[in-house]
C-alpha positions as CSV (number, residue, x, y, z in Angstrom):
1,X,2.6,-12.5,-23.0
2,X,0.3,-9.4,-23.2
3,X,-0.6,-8.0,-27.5
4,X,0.1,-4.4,-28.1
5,X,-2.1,-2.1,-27.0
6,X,-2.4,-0.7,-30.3
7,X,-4.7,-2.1,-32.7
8,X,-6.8,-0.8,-35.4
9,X,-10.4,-1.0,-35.8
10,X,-12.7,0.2,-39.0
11,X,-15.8,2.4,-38.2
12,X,-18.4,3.9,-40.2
13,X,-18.8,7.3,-39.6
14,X,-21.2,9.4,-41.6
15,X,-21.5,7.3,-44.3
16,X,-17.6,6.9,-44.9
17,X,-15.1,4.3,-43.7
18,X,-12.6,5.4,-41.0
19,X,-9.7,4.0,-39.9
20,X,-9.6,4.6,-35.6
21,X,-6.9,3.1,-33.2
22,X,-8.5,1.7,-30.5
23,X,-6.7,-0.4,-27.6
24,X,-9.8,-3.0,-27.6
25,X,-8.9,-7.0,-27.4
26,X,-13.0,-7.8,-26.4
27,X,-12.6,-8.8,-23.1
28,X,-14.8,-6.1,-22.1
29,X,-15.0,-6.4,-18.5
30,X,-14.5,-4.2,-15.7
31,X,-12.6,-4.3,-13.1
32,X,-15.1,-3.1,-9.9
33,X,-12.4,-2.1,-7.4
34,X,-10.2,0.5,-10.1
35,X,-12.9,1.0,-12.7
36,X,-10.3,0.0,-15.5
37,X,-11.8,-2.5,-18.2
38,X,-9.7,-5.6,-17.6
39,X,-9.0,-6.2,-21.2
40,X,-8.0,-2.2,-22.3
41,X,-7.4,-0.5,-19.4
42,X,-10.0,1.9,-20.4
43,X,-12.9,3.4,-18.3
44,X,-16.2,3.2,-19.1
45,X,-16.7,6.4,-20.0
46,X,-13.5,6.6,-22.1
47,X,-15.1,3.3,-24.0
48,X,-18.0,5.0,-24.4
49,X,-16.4,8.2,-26.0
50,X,-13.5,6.8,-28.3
51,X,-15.4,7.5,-31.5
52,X,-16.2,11.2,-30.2
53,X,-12.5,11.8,-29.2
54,X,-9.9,13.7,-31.2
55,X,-6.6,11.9,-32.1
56,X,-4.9,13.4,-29.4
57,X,-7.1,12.6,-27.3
58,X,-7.3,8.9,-27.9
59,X,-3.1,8.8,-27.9
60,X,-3.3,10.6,-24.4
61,X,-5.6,7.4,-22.7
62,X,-3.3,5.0,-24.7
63,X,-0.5,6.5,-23.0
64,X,-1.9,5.6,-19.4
65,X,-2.7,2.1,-19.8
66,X,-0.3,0.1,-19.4
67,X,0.2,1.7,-16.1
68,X,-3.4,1.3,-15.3
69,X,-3.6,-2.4,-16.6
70,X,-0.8,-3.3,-13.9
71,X,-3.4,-1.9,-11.2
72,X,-6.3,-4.4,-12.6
73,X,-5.9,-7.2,-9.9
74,X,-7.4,-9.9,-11.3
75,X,-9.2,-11.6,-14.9
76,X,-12.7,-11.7,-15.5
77,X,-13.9,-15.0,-14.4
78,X,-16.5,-15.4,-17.1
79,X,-15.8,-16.7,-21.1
80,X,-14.5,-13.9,-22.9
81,X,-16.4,-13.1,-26.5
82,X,-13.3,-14.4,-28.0
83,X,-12.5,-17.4,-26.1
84,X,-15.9,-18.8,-26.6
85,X,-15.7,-18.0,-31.0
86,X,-12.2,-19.8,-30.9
87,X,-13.9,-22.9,-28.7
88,X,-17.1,-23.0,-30.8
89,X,-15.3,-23.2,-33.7
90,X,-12.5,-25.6,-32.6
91,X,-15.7,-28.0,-32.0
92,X,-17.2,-27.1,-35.2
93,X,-13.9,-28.6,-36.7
């Protein structure tokens, strides 16, 4: 079963701590063929602009992408960020 899109990430911004929703789950991988990260849906540049975007503007994308995740074909073949902190430290254990 696929997490909610919405998630909530803390960012410095001038000094100050700011509280920004951001769709991210750190797959960060992107699909060639659409152009849609396979973990958020986003596109690169939208990755690259979520700190410069307004509210709206952010709520607008994270309307689209469950639509646009349905279009992502298939996973990323490599070890996700993730995957490999939750193996390290199941061997750690």
């Amino acid at each position: 079963m696929r997490r909610g899109l919405s998630h909530i990430r803390r960012v410095v911004l001038t000094g100050r701590t700011s509280v920004i929703e951001s769709p991210c789950i750190l797959v960060c991988s992107i699909d060639m063929k659409t152009g849609y990260c396979f973990g958020c849906g986003r596109t690169r540049d939208e990755i690259a602009g979520w700190i410069a975007m307004d509210p709206a503007q952010r709520r607008a994308v994270m309307a689209a992408l469950p639509a646009r995740l349905e279009t992502v074909e298939r996973r990323p073949r490599r070890e996700t960020r993730r995957t490999r902190i939750a193996r390290e430290r199941a061997q750690d254990q």
